[in-house]
C-alpha positions in Angstrom: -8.5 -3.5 249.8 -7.1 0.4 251.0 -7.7 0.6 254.4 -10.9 3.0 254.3 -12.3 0.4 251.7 -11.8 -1.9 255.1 -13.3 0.5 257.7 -16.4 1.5 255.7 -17.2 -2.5 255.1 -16.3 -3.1 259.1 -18.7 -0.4 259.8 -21.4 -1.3 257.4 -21.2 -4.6 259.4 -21.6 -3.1 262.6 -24.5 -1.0 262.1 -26.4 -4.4 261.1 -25.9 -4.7 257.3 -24.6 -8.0 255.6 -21.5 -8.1 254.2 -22.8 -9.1 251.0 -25.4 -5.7 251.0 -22.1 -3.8 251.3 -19.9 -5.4 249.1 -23.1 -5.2 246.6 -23.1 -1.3 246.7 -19.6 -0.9 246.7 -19.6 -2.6 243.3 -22.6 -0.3 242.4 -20.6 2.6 243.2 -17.6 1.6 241.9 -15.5 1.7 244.9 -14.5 -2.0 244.1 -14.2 -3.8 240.7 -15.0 -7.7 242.0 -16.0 -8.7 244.8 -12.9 -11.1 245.9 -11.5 -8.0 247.4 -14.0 -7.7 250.3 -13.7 -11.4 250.0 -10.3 -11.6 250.7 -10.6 -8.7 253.4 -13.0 -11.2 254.9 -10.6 -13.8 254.9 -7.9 -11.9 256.7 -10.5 -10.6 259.4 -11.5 -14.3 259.9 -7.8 -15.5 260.2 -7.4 -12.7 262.9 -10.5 -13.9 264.9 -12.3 -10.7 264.4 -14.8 -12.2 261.5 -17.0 -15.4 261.9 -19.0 -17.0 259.3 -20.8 -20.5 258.8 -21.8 -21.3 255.2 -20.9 -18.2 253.4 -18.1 -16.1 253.6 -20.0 -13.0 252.6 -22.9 -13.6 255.3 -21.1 -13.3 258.5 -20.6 -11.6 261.5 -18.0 -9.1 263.2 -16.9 -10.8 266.3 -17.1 -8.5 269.4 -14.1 -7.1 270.8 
């Protein structure tokens, strides 16, 4: 994803949303065309140690830094 694709879905997160809210209305709006993008952005936060998640990717947490 462009990076301000990645800070508007880090700061969805912070202000208390689910990742999967966000990543539901960027589809809406078209920002993104699937959903394996945030996925994948996910993914790489998570590999980082900046992202935690138990059974779903897309229902996570930002770790605080």
């Amino acid at each position: 994803m462009a990076p301000e694709l990645e800070r508007h879905l880090a700061e969805r997160i912070r202000e208390g949303r689910k990742p999967r809210e966000v990543i539901a209305s960027m589809l809406a709006v078209g920002s993104i065309r699937n959903p394996k993008q945030a996925w994948r952005t996910l993914e790489k936060w998570a590999r980082r140690g900046e992202y935690e998640y138990g059974v779903s990717l897309d229902l996570g947490w930002l770790v605080k830094s």
